[in-house]
CHARMM-style PDB file with segment names, atoms N, HN, CA, C and O in Angstrom:
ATOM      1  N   UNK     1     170.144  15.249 -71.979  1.00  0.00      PROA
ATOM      2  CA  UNK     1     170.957  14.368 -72.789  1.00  0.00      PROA
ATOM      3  C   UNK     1     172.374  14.368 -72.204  1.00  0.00      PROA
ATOM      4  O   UNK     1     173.043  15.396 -72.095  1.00  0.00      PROA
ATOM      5  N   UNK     2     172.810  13.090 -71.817  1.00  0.00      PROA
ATOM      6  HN  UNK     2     172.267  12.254 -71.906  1.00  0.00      PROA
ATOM      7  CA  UNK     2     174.414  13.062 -71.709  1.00  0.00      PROA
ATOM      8  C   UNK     2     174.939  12.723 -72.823  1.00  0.00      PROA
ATOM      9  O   UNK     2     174.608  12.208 -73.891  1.00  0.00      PROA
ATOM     10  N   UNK     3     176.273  13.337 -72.064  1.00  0.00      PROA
ATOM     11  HN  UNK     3     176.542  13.755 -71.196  1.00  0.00      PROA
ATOM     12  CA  UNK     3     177.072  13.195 -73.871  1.00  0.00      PROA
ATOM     13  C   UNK     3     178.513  12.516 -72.885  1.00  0.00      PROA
ATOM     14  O   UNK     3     178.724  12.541 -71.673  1.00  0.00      PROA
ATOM     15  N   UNK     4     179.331  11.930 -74.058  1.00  0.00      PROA
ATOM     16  HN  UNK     4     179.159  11.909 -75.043  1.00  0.00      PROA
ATOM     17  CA  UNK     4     180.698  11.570 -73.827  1.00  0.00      PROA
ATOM     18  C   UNK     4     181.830  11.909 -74.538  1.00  0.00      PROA
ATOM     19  O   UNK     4     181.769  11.729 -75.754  1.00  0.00      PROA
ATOM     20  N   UNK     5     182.996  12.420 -74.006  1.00  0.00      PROA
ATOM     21  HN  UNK     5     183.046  12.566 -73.018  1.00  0.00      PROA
ATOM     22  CA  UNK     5     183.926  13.141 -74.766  1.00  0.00      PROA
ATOM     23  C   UNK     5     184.474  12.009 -75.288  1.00  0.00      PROA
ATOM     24  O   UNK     5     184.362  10.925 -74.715  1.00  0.00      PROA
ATOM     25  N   UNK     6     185.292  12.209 -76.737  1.00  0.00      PROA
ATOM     26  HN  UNK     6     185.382  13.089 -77.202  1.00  0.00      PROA
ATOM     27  CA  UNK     6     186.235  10.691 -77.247  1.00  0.00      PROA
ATOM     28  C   UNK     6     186.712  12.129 -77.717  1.00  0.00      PROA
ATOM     29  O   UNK     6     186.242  13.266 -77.719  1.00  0.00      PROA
ATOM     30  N   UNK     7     188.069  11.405 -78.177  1.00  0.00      PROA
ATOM     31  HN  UNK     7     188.451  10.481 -78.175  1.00  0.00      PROA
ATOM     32  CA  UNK     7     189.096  11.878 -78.353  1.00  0.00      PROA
ATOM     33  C   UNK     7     189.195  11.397 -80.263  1.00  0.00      PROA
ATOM     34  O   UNK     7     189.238  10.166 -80.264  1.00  0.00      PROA
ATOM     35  N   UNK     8     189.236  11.844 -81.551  1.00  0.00      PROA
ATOM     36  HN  UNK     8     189.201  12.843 -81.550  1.00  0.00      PROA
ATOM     37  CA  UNK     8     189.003  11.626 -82.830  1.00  0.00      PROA
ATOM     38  C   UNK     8     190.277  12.072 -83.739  1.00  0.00      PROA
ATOM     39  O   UNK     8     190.374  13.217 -84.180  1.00  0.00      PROA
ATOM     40  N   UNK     9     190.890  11.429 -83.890  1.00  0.00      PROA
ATOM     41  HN  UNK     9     190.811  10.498 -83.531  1.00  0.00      PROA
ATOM     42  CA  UNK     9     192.572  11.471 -84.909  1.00  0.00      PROA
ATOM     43  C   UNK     9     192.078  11.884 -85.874  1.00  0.00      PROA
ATOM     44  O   UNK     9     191.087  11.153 -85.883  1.00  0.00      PROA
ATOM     45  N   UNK    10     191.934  12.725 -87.044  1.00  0.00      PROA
ATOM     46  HN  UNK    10     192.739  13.318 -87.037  1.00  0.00      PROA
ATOM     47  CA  UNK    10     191.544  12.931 -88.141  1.00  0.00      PROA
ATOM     48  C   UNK    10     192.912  13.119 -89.287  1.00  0.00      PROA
ATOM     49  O   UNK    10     193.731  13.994 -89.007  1.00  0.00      PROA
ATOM     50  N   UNK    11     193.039  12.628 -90.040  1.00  0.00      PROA
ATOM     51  HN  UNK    11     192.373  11.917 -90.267  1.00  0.00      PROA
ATOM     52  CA  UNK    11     194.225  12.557 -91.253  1.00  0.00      PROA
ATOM     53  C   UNK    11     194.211  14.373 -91.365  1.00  0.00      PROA
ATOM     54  O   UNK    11     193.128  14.936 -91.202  1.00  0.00      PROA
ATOM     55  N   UNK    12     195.501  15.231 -91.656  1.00  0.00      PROA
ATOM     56  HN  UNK    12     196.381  14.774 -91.789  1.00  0.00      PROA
ATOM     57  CA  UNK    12     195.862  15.969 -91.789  1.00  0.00      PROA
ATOM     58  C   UNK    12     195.407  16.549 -92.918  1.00  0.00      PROA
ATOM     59  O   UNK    12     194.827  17.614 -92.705  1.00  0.00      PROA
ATOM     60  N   UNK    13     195.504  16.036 -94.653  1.00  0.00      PROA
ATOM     61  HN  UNK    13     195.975  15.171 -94.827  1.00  0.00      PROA
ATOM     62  CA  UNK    13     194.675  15.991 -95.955  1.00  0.00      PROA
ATOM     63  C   UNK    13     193.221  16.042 -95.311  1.00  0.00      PROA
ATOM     64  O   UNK    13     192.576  17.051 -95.595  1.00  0.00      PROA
ATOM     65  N   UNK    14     192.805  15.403 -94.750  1.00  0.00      PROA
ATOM     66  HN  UNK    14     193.329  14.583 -94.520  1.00  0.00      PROA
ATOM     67  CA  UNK    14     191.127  15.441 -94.526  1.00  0.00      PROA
ATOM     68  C   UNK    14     190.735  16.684 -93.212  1.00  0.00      PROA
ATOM     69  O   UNK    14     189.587  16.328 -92.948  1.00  0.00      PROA
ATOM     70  N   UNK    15     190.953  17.593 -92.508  1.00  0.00      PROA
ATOM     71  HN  UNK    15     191.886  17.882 -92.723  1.00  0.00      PROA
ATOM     72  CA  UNK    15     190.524  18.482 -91.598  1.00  0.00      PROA
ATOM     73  C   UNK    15     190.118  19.465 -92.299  1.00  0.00      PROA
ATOM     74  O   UNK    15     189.017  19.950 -92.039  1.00  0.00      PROA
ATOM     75  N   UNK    16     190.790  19.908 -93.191  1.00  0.00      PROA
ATOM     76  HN  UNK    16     191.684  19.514 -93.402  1.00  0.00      PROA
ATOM     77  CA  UNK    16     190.111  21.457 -93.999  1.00  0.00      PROA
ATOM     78  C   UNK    16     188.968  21.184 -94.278  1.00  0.00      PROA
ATOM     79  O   UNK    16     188.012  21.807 -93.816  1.00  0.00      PROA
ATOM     80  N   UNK    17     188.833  19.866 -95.361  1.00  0.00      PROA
ATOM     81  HN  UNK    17     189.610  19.360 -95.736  1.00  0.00      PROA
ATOM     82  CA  UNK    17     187.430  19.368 -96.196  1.00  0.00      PROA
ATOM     83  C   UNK    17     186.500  19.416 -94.874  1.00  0.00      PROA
ATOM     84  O   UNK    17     185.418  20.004 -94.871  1.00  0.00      PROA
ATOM     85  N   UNK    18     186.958  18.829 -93.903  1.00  0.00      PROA
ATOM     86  HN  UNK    18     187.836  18.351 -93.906  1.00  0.00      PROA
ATOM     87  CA  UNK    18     185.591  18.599 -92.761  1.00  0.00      PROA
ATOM     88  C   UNK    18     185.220  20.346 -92.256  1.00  0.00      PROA
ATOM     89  O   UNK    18     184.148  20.914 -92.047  1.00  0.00      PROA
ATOM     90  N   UNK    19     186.448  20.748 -92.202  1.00  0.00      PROA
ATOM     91  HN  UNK    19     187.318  20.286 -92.372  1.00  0.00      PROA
ATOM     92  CA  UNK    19     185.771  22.133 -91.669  1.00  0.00      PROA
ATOM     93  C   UNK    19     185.345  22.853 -92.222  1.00  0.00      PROA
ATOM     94  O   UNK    19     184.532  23.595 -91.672  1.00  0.00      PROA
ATOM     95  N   UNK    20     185.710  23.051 -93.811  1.00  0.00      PROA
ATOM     96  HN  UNK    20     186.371  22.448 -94.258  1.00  0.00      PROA
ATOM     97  CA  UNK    20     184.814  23.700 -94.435  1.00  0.00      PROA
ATOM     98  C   UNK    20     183.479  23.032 -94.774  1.00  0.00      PROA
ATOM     99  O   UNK    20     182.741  23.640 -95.549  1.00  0.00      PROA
ATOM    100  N   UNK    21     183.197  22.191 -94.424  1.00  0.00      PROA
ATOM    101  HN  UNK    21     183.797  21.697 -93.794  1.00  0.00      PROA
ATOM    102  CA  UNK    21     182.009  21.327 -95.135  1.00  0.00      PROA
ATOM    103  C   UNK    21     180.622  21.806 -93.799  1.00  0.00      PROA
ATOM    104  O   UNK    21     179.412  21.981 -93.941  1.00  0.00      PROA
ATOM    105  N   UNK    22     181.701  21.901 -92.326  1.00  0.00      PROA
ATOM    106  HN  UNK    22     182.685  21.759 -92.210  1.00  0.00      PROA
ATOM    107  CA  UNK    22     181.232  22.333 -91.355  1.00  0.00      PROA
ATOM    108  C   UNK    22     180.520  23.740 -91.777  1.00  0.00      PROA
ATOM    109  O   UNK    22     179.319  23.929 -91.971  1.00  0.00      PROA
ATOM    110  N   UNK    23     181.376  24.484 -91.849  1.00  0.00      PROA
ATOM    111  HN  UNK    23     182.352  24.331 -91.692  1.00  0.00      PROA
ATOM    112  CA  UNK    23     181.382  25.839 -92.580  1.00  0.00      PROA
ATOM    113  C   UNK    23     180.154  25.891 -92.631  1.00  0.00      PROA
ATOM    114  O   UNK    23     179.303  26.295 -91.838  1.00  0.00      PROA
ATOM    115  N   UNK    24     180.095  25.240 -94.105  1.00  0.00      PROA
ATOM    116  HN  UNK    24     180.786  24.912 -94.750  1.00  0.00      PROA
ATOM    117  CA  UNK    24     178.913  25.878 -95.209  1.00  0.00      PROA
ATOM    118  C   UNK    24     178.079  25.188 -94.936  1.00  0.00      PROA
ATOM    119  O   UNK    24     177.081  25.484 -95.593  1.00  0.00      PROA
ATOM    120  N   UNK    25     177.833  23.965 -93.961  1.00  0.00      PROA
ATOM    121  HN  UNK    25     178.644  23.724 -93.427  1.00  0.00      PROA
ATOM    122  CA  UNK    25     176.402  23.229 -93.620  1.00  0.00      PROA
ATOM    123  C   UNK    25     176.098  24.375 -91.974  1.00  0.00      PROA
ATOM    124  O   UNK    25     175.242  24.228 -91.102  1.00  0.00      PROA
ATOM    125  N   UNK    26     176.734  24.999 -92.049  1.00  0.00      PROA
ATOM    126  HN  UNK    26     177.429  25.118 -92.758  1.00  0.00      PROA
ATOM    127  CA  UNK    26     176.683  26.147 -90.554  1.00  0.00      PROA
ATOM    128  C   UNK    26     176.477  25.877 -89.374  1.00  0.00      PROA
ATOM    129  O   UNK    26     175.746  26.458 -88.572  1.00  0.00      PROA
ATOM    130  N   UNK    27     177.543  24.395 -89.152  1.00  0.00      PROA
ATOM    131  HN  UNK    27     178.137  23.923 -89.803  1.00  0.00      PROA
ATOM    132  CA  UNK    27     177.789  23.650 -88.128  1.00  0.00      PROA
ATOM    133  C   UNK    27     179.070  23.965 -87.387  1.00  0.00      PROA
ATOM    134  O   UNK    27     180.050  24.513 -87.891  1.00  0.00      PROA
ATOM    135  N   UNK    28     178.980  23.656 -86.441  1.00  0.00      PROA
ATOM    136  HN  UNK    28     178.184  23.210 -86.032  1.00  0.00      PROA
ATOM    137  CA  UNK    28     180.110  23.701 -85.827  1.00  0.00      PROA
ATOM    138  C   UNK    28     180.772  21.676 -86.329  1.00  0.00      PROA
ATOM    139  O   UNK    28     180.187  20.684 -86.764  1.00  0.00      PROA
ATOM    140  N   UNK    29     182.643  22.072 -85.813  1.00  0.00      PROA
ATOM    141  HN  UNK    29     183.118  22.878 -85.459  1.00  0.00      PROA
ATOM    142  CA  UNK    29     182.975  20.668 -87.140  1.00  0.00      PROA
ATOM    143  C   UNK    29     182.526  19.701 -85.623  1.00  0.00      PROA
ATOM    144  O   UNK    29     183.060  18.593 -85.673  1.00  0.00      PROA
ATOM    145  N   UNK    30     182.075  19.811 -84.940  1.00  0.00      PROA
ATOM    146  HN  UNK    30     181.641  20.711 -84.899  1.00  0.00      PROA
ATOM    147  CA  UNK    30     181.979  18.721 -83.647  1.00  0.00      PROA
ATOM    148  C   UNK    30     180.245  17.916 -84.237  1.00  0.00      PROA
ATOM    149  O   UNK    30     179.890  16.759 -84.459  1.00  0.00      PROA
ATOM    150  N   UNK    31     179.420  19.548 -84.312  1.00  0.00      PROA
ATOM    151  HN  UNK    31     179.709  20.488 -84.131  1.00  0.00      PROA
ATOM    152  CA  UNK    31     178.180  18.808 -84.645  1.00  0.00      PROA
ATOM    153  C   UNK    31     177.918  18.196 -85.982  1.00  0.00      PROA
ATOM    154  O   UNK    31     177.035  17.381 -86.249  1.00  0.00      PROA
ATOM    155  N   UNK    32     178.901  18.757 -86.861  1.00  0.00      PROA
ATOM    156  HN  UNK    32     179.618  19.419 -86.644  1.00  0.00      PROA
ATOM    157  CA  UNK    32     179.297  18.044 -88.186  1.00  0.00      PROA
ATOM    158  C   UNK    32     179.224  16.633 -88.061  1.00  0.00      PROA
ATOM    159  O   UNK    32     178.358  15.785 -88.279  1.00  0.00      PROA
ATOM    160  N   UNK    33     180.340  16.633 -87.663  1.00  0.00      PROA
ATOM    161  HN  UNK    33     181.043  17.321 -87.485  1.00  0.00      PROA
ATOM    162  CA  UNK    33     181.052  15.065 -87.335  1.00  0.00      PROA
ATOM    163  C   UNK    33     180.014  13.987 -86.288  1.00  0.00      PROA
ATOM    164  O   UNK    33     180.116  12.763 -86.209  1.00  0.00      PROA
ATOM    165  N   UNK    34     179.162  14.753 -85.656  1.00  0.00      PROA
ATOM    166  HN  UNK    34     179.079  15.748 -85.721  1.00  0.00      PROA
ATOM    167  CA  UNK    34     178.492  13.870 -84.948  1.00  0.00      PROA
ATOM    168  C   UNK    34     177.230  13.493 -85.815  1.00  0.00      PROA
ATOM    169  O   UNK    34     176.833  12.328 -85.816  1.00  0.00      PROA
ATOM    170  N   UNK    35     176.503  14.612 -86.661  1.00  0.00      PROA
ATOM    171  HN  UNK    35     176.825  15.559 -86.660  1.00  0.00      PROA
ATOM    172  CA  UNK    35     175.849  14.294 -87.611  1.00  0.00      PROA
ATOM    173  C   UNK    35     176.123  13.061 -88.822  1.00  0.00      PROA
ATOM    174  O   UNK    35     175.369  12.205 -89.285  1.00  0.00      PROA
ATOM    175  N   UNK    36     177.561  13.400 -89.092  1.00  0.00      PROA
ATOM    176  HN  UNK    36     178.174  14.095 -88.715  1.00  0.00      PROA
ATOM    177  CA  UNK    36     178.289  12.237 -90.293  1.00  0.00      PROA
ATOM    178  C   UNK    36     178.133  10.735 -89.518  1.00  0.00      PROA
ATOM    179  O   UNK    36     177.621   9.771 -90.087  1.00  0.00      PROA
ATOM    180  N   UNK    37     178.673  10.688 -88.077  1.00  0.00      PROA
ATOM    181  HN  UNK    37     179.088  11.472 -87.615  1.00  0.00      PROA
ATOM    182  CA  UNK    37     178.875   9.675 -86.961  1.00  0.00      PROA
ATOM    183  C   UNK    37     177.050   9.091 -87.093  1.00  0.00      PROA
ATOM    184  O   UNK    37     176.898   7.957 -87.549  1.00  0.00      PROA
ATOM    185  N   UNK    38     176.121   9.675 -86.799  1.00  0.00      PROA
ATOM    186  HN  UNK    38     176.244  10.596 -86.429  1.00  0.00      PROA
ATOM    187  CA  UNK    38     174.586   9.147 -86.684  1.00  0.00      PROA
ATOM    188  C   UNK    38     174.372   8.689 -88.129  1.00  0.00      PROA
ATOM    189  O   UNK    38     174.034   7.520 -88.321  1.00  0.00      PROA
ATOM    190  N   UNK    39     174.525   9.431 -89.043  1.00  0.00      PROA
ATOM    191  HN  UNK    39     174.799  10.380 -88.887  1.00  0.00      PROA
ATOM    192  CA  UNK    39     173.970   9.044 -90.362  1.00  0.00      PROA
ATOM    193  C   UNK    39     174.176   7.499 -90.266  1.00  0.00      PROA
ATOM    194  O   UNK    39     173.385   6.558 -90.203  1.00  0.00      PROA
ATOM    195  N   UNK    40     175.946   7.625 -90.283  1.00  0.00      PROA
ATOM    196  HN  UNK    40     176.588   8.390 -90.334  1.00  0.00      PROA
ATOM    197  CA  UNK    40     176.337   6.327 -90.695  1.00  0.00      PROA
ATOM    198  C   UNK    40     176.033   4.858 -89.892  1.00  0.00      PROA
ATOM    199  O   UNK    40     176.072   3.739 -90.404  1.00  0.00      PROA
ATOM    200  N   UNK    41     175.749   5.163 -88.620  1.00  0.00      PROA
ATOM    201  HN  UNK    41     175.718   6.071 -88.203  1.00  0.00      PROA
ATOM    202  CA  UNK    41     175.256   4.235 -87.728  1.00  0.00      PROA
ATOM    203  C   UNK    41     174.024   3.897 -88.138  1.00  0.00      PROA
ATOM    204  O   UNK    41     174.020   2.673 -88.264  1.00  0.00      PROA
ATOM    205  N   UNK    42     172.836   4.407 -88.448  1.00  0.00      PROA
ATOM    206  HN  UNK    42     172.838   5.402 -88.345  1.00  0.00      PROA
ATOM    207  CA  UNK    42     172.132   4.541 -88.960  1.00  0.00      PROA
ATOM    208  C   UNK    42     171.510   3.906 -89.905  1.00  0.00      PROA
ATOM    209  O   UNK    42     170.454   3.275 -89.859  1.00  0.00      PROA
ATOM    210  N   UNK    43     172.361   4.147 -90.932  1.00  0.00      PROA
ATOM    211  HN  UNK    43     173.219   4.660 -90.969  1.00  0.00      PROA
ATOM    212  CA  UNK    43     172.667   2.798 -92.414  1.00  0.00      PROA
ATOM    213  C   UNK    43     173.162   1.644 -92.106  1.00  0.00      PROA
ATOM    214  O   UNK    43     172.903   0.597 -92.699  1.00  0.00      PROA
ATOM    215  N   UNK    44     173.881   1.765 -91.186  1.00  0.00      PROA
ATOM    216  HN  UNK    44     174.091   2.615 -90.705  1.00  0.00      PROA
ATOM    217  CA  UNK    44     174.398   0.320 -91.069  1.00  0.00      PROA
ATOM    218  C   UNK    44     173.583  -0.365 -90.082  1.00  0.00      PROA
ATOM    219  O   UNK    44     173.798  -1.566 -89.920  1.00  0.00      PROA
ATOM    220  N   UNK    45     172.425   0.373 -89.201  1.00  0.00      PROA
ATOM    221  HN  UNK    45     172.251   1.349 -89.332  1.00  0.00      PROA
ATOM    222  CA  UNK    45     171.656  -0.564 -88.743  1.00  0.00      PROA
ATOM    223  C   UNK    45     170.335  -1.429 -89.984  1.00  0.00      PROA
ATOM    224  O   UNK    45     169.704  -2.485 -89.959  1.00  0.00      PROA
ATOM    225  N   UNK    46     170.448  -0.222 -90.972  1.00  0.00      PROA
ATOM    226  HN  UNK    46     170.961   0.636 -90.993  1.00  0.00      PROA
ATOM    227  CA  UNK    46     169.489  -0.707 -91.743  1.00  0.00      PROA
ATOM    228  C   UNK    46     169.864  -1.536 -92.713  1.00  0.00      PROA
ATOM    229  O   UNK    46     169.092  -2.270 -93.330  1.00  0.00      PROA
ATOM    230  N   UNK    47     171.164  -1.444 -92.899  1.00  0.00      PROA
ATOM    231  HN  UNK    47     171.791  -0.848 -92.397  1.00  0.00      PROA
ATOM    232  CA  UNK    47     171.741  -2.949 -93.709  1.00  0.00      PROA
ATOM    233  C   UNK    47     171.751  -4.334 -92.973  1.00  0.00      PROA
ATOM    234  O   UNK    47     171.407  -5.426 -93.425  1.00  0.00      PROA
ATOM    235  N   UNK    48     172.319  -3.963 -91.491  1.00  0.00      PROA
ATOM    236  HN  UNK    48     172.598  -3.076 -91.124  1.00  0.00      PROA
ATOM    237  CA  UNK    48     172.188  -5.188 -91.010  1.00  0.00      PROA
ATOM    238  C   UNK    48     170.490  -5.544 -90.509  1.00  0.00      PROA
ATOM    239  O   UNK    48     170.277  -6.647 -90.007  1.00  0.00      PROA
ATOM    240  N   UNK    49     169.334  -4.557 -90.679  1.00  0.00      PROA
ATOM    241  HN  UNK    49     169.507  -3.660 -91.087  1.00  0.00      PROA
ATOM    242  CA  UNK    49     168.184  -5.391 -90.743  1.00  0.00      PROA
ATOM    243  C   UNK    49     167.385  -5.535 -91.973  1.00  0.00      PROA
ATOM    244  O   UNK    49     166.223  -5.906 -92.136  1.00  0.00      PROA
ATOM    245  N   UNK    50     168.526  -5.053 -93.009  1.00  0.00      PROA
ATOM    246  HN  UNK    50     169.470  -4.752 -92.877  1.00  0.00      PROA
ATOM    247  CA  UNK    50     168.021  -5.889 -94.603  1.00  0.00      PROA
ATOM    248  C   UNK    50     168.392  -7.104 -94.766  1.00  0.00      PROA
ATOM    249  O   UNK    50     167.796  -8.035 -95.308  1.00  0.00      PROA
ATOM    250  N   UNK    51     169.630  -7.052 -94.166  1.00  0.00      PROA
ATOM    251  HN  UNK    51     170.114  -6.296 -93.726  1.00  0.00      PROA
ATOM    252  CA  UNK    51     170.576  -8.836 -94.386  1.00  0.00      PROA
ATOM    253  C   UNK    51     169.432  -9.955 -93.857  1.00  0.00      PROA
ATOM    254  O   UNK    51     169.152 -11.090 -94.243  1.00  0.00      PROA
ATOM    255  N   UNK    52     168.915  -9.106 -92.806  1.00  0.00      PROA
ATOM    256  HN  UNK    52     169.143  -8.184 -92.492  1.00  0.00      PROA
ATOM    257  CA  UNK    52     167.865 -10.087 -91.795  1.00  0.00      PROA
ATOM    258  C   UNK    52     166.498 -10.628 -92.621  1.00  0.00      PROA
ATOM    259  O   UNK    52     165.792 -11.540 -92.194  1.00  0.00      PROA
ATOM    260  N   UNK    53     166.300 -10.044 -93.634  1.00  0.00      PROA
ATOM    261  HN  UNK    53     166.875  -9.303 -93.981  1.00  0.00      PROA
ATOM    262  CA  UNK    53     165.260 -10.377 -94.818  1.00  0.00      PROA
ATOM    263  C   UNK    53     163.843  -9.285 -93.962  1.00  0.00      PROA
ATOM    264  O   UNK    53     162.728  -9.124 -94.459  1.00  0.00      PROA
ATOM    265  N   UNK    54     164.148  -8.895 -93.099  1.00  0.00      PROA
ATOM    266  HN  UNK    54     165.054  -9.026 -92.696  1.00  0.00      PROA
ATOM    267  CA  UNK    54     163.173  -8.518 -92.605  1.00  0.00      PROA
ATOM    268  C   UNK    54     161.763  -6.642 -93.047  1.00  0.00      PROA
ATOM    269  O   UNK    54     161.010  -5.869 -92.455  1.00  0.00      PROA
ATOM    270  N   UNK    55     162.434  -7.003 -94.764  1.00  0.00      PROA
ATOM    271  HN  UNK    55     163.045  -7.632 -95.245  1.00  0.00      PROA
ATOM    272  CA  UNK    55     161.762  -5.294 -95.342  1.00  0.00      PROA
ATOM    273  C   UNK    55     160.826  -5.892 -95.475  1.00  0.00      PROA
ATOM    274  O   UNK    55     159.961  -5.210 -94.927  1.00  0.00      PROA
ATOM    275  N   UNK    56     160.190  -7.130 -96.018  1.00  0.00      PROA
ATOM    276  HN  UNK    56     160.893  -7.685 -96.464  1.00  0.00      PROA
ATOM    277  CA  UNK    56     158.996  -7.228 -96.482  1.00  0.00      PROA
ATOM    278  C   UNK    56     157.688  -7.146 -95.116  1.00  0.00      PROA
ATOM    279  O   UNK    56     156.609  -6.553 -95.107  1.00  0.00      PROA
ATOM    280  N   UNK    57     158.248  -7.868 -94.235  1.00  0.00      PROA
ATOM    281  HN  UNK    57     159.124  -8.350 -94.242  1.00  0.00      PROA
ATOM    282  CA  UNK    57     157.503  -7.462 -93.258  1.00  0.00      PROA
ATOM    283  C   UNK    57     156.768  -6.490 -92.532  1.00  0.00      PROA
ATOM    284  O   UNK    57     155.612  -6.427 -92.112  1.00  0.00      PROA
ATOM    285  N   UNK    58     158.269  -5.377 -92.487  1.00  0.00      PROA
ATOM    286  HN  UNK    58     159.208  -5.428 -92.828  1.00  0.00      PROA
ATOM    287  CA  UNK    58     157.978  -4.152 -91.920  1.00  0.00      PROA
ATOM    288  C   UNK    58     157.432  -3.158 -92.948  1.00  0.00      PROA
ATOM    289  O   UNK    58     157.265  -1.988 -92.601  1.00  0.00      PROA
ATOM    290  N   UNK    59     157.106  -3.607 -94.360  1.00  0.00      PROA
ATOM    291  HN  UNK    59     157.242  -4.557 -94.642  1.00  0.00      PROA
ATOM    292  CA  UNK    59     156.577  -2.471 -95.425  1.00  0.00      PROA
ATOM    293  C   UNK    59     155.264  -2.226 -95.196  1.00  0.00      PROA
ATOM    294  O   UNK    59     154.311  -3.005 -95.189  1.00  0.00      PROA
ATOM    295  N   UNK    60     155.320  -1.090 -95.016  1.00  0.00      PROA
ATOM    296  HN  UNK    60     156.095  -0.457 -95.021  1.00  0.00      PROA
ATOM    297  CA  UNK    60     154.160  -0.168 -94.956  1.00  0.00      PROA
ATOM    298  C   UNK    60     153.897   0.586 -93.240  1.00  0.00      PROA
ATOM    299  O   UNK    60     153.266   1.588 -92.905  1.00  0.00      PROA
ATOM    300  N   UNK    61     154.477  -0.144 -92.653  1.00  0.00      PROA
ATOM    301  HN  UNK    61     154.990  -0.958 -92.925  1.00  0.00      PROA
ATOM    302  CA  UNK    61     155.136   0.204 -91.494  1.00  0.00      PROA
ATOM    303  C   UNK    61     155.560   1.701 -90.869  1.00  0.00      PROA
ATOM    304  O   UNK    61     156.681   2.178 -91.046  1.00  0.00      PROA
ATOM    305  N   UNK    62     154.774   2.198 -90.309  1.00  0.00      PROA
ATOM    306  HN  UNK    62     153.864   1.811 -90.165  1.00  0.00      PROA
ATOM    307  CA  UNK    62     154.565   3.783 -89.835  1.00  0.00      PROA
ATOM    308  C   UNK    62     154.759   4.386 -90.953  1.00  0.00      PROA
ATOM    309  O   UNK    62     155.909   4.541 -91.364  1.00  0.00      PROA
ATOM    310  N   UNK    63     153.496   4.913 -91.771  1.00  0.00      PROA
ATOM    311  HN  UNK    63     152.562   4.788 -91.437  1.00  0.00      PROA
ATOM    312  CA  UNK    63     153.375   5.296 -92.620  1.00  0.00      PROA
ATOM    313  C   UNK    63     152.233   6.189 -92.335  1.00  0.00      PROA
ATOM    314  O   UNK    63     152.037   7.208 -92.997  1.00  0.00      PROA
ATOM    315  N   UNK    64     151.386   5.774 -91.240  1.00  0.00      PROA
ATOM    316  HN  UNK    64     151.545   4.946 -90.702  1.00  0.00      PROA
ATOM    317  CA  UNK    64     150.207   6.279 -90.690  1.00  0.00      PROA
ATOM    318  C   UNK    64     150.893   6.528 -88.987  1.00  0.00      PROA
ATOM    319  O   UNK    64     151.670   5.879 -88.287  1.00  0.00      PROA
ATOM    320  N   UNK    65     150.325   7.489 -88.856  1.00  0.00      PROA
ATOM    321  HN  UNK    65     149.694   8.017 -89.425  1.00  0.00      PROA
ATOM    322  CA  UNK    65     150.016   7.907 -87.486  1.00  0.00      PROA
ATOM    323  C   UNK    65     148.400   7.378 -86.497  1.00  0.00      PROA
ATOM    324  OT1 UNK    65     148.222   7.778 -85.347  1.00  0.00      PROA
TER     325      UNK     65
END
């Protein structure tokens, strides 16, 4: 797997919350944040292929192996 470094500004009020959240999910705050980063990509692919009308189609859809 390659990876790419970015560089991430985080608000001053918001770093503790992320690192402790890191903390206690027993992440490091990088794999935290990359976890939070996938989720959300994630959802938003699946909103933009709800907008597409396209659930009824795909229902039932790998459900079986």
């Amino acid at each position: 797997m390659s990876v790419t470094t970015m560089t991430l500004r985080i608000p001053d009020d918001l770093a503790p919350s992320i690192k402790a959240a890191a903390s206690e999910a027993g992440l490091s705050v990088n794999a935290y944040v990359v976890r939070a980063a996938r989720r959300a990509a994630t959802l938003d692919a699946g909103r933009q292929l709800a907008a597409l009308g396209l659930g009824d189609d795909l229902a039932g859809e790998g459900d079986t192996l």
